[in-house]
Backbone of each chain as ProteinMPNN parsed JSONL, in Angstrom:
{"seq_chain_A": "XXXXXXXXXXXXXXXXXXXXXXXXXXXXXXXXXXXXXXXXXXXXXXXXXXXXXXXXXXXXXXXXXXXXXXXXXXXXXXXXXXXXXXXXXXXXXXXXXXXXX", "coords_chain_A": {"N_chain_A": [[0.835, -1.198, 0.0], [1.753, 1.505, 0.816], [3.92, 1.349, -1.095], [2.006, 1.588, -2.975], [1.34, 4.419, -2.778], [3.512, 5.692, -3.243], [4.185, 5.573, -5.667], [1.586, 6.594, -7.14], [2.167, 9.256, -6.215], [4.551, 10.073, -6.884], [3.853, 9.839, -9.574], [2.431, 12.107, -10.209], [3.409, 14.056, -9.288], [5.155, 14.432, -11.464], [4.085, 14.946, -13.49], [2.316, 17.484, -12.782], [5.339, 18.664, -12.523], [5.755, 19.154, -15.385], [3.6, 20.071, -16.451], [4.48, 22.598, -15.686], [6.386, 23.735, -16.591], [5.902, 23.698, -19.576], [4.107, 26.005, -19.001], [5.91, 27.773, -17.925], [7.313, 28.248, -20.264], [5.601, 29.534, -21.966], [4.766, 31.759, -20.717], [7.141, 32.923, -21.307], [6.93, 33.054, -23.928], [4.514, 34.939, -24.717], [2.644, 36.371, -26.6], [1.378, 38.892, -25.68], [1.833, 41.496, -22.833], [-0.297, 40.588, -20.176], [-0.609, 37.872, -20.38], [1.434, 37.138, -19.108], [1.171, 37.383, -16.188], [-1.021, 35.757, -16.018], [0.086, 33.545, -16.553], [1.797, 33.126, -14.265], [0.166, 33.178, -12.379], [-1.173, 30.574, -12.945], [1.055, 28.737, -12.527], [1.628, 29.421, -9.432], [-0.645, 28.292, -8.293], [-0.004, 25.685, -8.996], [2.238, 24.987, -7.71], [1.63, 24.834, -5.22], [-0.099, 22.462, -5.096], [1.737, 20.736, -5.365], [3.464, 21.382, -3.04], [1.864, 20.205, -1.355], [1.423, 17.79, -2.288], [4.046, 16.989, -1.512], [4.269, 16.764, 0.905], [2.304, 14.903, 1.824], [3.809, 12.941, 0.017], [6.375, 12.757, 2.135], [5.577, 12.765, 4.458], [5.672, 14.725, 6.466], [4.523, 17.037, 8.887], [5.067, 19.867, 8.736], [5.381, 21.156, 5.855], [3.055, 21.711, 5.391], [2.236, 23.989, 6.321], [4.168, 25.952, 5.181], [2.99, 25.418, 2.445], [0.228, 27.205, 3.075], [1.786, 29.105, 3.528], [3.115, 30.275, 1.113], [0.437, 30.311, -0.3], [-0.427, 32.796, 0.074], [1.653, 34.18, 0.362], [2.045, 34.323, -2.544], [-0.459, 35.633, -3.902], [-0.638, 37.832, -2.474], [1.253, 38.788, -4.073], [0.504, 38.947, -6.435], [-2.142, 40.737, -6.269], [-0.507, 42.751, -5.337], [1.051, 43.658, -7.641], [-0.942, 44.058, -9.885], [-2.231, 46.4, -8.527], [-0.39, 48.015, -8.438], [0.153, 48.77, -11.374], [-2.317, 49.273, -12.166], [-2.925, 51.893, -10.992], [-4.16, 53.09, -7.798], [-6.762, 53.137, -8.45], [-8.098, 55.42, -7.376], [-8.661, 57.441, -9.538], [-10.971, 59.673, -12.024], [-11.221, 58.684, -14.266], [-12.251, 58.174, -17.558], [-11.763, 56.288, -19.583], [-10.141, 54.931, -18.293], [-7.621, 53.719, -17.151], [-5.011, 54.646, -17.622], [-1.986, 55.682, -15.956], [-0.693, 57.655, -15.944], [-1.493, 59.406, -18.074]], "CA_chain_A": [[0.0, 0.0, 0.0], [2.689, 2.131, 0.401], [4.276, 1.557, -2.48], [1.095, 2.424, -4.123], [0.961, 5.534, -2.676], [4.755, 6.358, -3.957], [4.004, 5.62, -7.154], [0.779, 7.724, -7.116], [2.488, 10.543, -6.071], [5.755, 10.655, -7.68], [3.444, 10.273, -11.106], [1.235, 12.977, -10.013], [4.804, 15.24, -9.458], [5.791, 14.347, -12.996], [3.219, 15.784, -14.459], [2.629, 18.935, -12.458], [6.653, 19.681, -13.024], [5.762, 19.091, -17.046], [3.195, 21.594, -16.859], [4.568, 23.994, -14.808], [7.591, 23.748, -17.497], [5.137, 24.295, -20.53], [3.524, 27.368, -18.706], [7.018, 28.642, -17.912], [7.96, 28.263, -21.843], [4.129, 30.01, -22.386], [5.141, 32.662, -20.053], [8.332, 33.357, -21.883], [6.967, 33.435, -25.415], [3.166, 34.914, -25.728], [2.646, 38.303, -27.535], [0.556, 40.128, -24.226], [1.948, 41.345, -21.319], [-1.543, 39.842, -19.207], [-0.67, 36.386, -20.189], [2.395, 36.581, -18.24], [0.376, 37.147, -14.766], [-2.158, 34.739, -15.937], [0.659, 32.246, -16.574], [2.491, 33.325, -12.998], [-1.106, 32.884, -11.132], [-1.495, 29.272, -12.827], [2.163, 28.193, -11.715], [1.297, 29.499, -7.883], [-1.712, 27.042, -8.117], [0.054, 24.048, -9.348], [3.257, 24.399, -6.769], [0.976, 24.848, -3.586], [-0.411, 21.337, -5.038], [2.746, 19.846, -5.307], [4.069, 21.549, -1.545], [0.955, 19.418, -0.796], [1.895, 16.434, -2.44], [5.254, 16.772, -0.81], [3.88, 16.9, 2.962], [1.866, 13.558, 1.876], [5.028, 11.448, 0.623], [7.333, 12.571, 2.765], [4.933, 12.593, 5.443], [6.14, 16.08, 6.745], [3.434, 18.208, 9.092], [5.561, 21.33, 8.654], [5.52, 21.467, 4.636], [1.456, 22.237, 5.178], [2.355, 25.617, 6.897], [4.865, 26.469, 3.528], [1.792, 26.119, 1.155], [-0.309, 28.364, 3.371], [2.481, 30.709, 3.925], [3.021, 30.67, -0.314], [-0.354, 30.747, -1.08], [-0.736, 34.083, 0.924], [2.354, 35.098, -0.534], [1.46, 34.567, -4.267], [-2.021, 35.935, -3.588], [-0.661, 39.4, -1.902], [2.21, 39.397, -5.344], [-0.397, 39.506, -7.737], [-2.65, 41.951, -5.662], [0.112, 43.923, -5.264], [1.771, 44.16, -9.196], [-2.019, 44.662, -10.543], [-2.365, 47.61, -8.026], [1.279, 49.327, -9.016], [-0.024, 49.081, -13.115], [-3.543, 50.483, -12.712], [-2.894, 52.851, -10.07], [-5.106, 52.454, -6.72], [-8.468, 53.577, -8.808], [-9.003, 56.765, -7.152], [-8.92, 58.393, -10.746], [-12.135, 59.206, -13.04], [-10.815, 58.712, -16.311], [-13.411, 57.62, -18.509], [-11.62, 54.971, -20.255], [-9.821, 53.871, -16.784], [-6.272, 52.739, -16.873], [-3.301, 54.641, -17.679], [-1.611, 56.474, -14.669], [0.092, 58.651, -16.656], [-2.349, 60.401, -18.845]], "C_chain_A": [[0.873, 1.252, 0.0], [3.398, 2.77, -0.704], [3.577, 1.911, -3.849], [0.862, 3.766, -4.235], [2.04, 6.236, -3.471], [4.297, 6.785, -5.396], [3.01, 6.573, -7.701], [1.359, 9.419, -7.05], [4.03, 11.064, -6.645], [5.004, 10.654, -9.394], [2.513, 11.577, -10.959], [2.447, 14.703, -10.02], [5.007, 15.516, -10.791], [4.804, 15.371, -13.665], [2.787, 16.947, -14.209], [3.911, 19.492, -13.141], [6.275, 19.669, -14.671], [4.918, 20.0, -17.564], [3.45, 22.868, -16.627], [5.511, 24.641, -15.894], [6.833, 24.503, -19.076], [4.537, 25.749, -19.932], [4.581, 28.475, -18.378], [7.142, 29.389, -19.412], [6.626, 29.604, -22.399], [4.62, 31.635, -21.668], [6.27, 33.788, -20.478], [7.723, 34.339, -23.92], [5.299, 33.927, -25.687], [3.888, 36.69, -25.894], [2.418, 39.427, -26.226], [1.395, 39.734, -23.171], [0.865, 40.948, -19.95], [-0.967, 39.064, -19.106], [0.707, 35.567, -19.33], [2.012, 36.361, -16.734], [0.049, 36.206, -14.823], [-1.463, 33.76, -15.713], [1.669, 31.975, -14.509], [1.054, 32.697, -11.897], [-1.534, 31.311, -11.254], [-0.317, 28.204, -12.073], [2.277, 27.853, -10.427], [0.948, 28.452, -7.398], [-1.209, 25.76, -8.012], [1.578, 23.938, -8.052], [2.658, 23.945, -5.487], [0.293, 23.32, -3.96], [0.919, 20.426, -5.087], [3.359, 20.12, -4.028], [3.251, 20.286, -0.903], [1.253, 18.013, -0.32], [3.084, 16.176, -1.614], [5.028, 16.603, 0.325], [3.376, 15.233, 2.37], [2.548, 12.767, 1.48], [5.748, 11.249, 1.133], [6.872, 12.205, 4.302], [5.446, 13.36, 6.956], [4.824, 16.938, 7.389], [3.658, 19.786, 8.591], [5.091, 21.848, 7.222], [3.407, 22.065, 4.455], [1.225, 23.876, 4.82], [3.102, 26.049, 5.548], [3.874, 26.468, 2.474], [0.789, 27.076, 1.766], [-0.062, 29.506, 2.788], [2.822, 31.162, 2.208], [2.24, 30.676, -0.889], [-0.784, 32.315, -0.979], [0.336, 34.935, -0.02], [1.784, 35.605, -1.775], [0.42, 35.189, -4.624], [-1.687, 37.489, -3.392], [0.69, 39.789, -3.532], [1.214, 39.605, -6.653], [-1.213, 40.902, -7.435], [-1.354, 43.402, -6.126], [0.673, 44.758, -6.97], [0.107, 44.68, -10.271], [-2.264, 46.072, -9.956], [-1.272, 48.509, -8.909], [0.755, 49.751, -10.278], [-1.35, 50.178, -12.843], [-3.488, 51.229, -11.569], [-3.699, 51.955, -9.077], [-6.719, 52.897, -6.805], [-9.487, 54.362, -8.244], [-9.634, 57.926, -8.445], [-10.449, 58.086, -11.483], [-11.885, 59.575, -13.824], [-11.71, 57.853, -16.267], [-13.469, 56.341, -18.903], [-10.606, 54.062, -19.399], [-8.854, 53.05, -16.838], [-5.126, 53.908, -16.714], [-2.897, 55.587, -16.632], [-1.067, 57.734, -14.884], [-0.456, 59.615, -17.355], [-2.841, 61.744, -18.468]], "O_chain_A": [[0.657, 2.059, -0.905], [3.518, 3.92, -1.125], [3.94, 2.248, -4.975], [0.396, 4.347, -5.215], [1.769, 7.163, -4.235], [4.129, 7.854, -5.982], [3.354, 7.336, -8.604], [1.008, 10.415, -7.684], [4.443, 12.218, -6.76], [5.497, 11.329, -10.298], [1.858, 11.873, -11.957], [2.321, 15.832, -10.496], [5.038, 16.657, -11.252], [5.02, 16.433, -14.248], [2.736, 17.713, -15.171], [3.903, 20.385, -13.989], [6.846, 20.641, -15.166], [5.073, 20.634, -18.607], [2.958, 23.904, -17.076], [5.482, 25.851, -16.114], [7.176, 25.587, -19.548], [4.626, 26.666, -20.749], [4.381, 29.686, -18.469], [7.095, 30.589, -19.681], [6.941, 30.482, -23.201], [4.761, 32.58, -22.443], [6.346, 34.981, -20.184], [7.941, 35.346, -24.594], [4.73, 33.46, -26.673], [4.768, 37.501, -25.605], [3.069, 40.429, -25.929], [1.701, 38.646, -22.685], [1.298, 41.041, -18.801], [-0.458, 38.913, -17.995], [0.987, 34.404, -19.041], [2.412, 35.385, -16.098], [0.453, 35.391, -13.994], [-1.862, 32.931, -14.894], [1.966, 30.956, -13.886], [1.116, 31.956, -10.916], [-2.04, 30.693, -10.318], [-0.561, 27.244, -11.342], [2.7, 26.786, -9.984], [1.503, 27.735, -6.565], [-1.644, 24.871, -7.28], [1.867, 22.834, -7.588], [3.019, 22.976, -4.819], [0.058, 22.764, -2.887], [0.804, 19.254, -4.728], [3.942, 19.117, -3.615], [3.775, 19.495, -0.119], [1.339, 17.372, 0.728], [3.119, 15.109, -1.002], [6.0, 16.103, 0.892], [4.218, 14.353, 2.547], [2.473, 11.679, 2.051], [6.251, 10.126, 1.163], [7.532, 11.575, 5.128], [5.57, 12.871, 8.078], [4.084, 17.503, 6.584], [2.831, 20.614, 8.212], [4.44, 22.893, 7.223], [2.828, 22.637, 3.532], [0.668, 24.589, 3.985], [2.332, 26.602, 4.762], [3.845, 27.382, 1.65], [0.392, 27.904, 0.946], [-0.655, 30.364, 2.135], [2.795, 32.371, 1.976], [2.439, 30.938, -2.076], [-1.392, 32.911, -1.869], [0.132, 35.877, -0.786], [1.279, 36.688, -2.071], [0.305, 35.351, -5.839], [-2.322, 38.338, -4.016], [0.891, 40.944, -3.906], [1.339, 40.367, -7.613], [-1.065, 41.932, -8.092], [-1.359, 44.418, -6.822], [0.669, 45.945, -7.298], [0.139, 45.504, -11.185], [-2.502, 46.966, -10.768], [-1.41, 49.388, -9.76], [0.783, 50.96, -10.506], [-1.44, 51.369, -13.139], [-4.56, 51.008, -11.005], [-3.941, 50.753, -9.179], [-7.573, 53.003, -5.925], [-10.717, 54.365, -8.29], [-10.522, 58.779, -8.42], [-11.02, 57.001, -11.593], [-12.162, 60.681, -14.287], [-12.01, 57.025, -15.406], [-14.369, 55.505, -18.825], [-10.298, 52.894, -19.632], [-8.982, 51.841, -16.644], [-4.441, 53.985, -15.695], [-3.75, 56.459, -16.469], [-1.018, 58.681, -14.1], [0.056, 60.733, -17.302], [-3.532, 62.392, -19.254]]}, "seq_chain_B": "XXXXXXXXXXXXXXXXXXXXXXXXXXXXXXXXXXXXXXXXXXXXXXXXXXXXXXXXXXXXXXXXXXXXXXXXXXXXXXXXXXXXXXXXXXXXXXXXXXXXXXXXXXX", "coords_chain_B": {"N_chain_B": [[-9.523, -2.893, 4.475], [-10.512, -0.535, 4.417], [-8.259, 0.926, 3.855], [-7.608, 0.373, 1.605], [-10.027, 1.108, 0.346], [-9.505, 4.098, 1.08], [-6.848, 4.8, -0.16], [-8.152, 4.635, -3.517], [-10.002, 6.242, -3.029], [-8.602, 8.557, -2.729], [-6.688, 8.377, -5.085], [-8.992, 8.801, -7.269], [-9.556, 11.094, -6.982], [-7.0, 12.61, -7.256], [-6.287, 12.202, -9.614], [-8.628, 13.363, -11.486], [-8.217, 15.729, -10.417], [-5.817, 16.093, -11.527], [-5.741, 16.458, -14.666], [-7.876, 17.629, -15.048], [-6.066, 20.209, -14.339], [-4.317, 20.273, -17.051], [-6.557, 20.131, -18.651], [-6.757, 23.322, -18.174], [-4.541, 23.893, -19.165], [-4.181, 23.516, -21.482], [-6.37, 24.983, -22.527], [-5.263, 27.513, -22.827], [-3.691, 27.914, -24.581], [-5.482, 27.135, -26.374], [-7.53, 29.876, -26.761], [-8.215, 32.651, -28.094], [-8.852, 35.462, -27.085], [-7.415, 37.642, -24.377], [-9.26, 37.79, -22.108], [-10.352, 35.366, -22.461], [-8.71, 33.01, -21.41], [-8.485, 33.979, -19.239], [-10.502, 33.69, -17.94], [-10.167, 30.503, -18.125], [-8.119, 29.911, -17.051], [-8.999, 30.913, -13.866], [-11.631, 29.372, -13.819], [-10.032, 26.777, -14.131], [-7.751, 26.728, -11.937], [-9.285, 26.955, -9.495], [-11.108, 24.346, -9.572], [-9.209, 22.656, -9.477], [-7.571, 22.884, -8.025], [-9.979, 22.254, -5.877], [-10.014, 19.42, -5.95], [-8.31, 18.482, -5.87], [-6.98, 19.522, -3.466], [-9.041, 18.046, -1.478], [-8.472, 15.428, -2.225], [-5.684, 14.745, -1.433], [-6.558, 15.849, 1.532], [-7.565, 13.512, 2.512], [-5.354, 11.364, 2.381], [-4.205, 12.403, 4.703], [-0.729, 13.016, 6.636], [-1.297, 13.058, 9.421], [-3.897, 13.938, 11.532], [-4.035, 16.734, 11.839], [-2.847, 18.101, 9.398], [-4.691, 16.784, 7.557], [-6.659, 18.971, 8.427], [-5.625, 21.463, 7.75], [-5.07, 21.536, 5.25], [-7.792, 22.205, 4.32], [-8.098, 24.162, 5.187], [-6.242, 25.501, 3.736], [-7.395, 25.325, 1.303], [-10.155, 26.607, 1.409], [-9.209, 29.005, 1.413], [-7.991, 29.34, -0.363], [-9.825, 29.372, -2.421], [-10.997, 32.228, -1.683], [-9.197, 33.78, -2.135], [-8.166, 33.297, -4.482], [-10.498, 33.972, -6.34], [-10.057, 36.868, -6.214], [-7.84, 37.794, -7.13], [-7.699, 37.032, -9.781], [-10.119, 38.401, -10.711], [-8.316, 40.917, -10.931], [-6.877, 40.83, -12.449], [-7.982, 40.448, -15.106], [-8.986, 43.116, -14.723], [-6.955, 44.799, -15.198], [-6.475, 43.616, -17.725], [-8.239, 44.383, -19.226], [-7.93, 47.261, -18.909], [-6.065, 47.835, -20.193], [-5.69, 46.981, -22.386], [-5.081, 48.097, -26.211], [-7.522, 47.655, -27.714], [-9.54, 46.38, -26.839], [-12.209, 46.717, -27.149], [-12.982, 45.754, -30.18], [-12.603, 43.495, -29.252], [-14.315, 42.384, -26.955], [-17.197, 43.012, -25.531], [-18.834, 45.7, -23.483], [-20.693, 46.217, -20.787], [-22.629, 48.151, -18.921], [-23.656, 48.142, -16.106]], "CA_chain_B": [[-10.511, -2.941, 3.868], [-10.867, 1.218, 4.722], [-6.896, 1.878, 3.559], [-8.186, 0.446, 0.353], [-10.927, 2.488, 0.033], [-8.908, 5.77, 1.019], [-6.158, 4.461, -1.3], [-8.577, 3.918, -4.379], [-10.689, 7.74, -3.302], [-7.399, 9.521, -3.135], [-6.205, 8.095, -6.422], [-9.695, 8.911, -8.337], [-9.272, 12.591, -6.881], [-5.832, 13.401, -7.465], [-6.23, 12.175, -11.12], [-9.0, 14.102, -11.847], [-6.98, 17.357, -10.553], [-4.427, 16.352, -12.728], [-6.782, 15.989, -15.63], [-8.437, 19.56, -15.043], [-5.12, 21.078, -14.853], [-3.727, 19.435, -18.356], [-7.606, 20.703, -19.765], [-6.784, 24.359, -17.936], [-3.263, 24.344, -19.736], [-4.481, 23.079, -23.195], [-7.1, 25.926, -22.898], [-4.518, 29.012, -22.488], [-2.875, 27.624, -25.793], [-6.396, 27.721, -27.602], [-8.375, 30.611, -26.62], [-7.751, 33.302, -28.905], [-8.553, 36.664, -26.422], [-6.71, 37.038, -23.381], [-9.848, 37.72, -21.242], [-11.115, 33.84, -22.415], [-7.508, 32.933, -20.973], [-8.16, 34.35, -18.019], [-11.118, 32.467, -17.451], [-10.034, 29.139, -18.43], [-7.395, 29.922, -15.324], [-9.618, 30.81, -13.178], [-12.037, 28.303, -13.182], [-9.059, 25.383, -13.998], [-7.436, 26.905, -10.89], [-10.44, 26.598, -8.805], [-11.762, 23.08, -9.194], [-8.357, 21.69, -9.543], [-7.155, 22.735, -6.742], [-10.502, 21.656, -4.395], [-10.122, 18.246, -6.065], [-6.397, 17.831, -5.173], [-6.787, 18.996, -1.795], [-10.418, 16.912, -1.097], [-7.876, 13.896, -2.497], [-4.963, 14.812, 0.347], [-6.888, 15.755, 2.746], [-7.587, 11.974, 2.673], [-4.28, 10.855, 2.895], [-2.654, 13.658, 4.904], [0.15, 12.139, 7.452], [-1.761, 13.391, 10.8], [-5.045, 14.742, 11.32], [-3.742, 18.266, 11.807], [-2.437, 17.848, 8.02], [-5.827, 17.46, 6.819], [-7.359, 20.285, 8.581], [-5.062, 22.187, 7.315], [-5.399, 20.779, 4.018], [-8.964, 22.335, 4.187], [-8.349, 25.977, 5.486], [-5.644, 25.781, 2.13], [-8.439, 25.135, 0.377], [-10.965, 28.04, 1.866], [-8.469, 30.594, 1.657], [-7.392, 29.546, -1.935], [-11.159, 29.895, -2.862], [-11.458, 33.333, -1.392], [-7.779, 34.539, -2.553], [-8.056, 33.465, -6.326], [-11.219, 35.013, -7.487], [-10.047, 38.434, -6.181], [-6.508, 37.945, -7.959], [-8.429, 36.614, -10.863], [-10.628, 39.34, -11.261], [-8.034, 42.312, -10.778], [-5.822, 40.604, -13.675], [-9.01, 40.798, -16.162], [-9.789, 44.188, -15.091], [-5.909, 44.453, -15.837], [-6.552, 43.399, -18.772], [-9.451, 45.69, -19.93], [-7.712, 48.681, -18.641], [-4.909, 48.36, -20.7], [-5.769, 46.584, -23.964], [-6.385, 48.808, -26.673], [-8.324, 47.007, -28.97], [-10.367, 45.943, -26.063], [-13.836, 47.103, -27.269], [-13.166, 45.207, -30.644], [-12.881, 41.864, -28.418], [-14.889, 42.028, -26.06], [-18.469, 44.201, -25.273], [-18.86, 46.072, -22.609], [-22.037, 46.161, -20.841], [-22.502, 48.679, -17.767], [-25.005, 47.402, -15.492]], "C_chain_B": [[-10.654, -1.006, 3.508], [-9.602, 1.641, 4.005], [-7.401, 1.458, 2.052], [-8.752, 1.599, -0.326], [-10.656, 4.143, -0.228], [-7.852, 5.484, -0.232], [-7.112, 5.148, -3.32], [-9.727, 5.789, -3.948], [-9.701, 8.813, -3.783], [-6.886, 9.717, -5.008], [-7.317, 8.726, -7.44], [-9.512, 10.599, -7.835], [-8.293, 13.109, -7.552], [-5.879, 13.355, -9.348], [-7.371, 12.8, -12.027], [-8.612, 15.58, -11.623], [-6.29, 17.24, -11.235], [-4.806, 17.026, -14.128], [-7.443, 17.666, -15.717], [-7.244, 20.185, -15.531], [-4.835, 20.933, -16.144], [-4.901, 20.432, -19.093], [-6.925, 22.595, -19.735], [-5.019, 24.592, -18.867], [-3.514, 24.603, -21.265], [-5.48, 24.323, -23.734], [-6.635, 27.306, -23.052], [-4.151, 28.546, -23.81], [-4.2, 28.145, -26.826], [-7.008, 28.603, -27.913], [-7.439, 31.73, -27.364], [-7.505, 34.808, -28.212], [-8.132, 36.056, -25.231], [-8.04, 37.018, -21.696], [-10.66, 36.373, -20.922], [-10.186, 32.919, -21.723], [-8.064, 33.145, -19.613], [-9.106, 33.661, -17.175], [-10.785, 31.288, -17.51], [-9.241, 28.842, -17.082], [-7.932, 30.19, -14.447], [-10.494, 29.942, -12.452], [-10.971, 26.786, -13.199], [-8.569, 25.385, -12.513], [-8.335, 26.364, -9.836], [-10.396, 25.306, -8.577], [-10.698, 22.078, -9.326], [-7.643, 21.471, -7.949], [-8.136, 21.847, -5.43], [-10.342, 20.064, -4.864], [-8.898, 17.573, -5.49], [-6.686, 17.858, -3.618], [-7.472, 18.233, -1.008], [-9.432, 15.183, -1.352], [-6.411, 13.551, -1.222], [-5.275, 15.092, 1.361], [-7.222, 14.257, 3.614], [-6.914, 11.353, 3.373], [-3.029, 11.708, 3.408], [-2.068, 12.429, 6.096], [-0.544, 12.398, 8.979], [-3.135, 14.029, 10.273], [-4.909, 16.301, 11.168], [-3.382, 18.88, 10.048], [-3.345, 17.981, 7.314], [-6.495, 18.274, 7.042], [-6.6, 21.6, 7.978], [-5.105, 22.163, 5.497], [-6.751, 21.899, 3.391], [-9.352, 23.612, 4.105], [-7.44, 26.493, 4.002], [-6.751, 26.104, 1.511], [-9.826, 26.469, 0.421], [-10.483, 29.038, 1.616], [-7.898, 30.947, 0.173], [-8.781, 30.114, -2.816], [-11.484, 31.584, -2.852], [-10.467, 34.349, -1.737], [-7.96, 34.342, -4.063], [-8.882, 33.85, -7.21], [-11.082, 36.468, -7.502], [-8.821, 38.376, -7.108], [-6.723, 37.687, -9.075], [-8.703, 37.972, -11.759], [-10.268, 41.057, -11.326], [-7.11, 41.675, -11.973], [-6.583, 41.194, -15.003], [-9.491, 42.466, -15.944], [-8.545, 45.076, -15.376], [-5.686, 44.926, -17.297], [-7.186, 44.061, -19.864], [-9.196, 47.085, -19.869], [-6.972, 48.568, -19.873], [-4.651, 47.625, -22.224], [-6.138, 47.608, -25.06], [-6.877, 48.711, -27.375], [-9.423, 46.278, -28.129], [-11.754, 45.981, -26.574], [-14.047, 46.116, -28.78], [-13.42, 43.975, -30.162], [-14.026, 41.405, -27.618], [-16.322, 43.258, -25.717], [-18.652, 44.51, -23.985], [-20.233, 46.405, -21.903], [-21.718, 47.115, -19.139], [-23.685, 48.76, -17.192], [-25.762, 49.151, -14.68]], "O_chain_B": [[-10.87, -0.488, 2.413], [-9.698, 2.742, 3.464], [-7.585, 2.416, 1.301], [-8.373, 2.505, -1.069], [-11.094, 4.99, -1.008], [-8.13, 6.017, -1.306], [-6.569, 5.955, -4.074], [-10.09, 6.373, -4.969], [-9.781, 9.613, -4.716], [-6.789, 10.671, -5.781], [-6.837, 9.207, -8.466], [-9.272, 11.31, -8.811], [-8.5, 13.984, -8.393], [-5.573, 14.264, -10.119], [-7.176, 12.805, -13.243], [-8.682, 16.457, -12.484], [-5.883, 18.246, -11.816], [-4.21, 18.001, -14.587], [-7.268, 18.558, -16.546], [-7.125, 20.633, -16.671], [-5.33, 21.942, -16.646], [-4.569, 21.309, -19.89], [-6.651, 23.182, -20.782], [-4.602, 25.739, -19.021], [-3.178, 25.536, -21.994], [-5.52, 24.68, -24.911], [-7.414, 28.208, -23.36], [-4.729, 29.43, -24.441], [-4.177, 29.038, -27.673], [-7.324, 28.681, -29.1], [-6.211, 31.743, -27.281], [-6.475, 35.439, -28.45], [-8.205, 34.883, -24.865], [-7.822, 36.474, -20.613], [-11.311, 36.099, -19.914], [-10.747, 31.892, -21.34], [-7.99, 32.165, -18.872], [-8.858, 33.158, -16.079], [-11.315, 30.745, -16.541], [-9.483, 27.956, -16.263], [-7.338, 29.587, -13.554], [-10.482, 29.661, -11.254], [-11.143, 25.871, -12.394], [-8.792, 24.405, -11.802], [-8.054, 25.276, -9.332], [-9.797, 24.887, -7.587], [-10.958, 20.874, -9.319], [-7.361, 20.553, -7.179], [-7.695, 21.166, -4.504], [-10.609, 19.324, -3.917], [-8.66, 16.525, -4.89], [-6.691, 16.944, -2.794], [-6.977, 17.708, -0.01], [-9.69, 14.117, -0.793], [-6.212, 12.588, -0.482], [-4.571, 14.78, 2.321], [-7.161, 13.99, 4.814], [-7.178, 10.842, 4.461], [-1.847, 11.837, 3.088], [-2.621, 11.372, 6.397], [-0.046, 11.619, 9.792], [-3.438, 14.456, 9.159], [-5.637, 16.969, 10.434], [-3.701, 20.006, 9.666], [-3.373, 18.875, 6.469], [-7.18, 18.672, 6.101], [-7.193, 22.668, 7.823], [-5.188, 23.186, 4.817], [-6.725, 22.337, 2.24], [-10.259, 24.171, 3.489], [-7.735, 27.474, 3.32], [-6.987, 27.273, 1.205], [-10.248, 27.059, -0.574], [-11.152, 30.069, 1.549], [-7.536, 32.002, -0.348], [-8.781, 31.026, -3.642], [-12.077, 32.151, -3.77], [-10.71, 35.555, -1.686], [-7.879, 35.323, -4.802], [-8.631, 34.086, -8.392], [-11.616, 37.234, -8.304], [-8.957, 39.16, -8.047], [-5.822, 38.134, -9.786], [-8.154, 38.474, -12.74], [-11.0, 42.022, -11.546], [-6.473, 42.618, -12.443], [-6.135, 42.054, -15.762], [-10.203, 43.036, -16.77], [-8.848, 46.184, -15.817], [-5.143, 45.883, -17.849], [-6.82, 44.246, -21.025], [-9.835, 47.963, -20.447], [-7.347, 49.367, -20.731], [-3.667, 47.727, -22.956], [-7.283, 48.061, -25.045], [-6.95, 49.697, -28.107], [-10.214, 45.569, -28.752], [-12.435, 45.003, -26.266], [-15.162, 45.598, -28.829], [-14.391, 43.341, -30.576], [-14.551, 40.291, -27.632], [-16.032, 44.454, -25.754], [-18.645, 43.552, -23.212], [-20.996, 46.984, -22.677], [-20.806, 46.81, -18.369], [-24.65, 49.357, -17.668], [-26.831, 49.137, -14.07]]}, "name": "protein", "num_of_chains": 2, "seq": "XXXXXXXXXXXXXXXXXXXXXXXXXXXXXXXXXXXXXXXXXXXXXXXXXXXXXXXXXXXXXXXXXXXXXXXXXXXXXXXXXXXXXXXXXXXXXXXXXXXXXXXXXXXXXXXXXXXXXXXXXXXXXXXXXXXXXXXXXXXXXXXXXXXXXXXXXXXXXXXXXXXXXXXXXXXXXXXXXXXXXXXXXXXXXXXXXXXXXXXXXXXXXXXX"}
């Protein structure tokens, strides 16, 4: 049973790291600057499942508290880099973005 | 008889999170605007994640493991549609071909 679980979860790694790798590569090469967040906010998602996975084969309580404490992170880095771009949306511009205008 | 069982729930969970994610990857490649993108991550994010952690909370190593497991899971719910929906509005600020893509409707 054990050894079923290994196996479960080292194939379940594989394939997270293989997407995380394609969304890196995605990250690197689209046209829009959005799709780099978008691709940074899907990455977040898929490590805090693999911190996960890691607490359940190593069988680690501590590694729980590290996906908390990096989902919080990743959560307050997006907050924060969407704030910096569109200002903090005290302005009434019409067409509602640029900080500079 | 029961480690079975958890065995054999875990396993049909985790492989349908996998399975979401893979769809939520394959869908950033096809969607043509970036605000259909942004959904596809949103909800992939979402239901991949409660399926993964509903599949370790199973087999966490202590009970404290899966409660914790659970508040992940609450806090990821209530953290990724706000980070979601400040990327897309992001996105609408600062596109400028926006109005060809997408219609704007002001309630």
């Amino acid at each position: 049973m054990t050894e079923a679980y290994r196996v479960l979860y080292t194939g379940a790694l594989l394939v997270l790291s293989v997407l995380i790798l394609v969304l890196l590569i995605r990250a690197a090469r689209t046209p829009r600057n959005t799709d780099r967040i978008i691709c940074v906010n899907m990455i977040s998602a898929m490590v805090i499942v693999i911190i996960v996975l890691l607490c359940a084969l190593l069988r680690e309580g501590y590694l729980m508290d590290a996906a908390l404490l990096y989902a919080a992170m990743s959560f307050l880095a997006v907050v924060v880099f969407c704030r910096v771009w569109l200002g903090t949306g005290k302005r009434k511009n019409e067409d509602g973005g640029d900080p500079d205008a | 008889m029961l480690e079975v069982a958890r065995f054999c729930l875990t396993a049909v969970l985790l492989c349908l999170s996998l399975a979401v994610f893979t769809v939520e990857t394959a869908g950033l490649f096809r969607f043509k605007f970036a605000l259909s993108r942004m959904h596809a991550a949103a909800l992939g994010d979402t239901f991949g994640l409660m399926l993964a952690m509903l599949g370790l909370c199973l087999s966490a190593p202590d009970a404290a493991s899966g409660v914790k497991c659970l508040v992940l899971l609450v806090f990821m719910w209530l953290a990724s549609p706000v980070s979601s929906h400040l990327i897309a509005h992001l996105e609408a600020a600062t596109n400028p071909k926006i109005h060809e893509e997408a219609e704007e409707i002001r309630l």
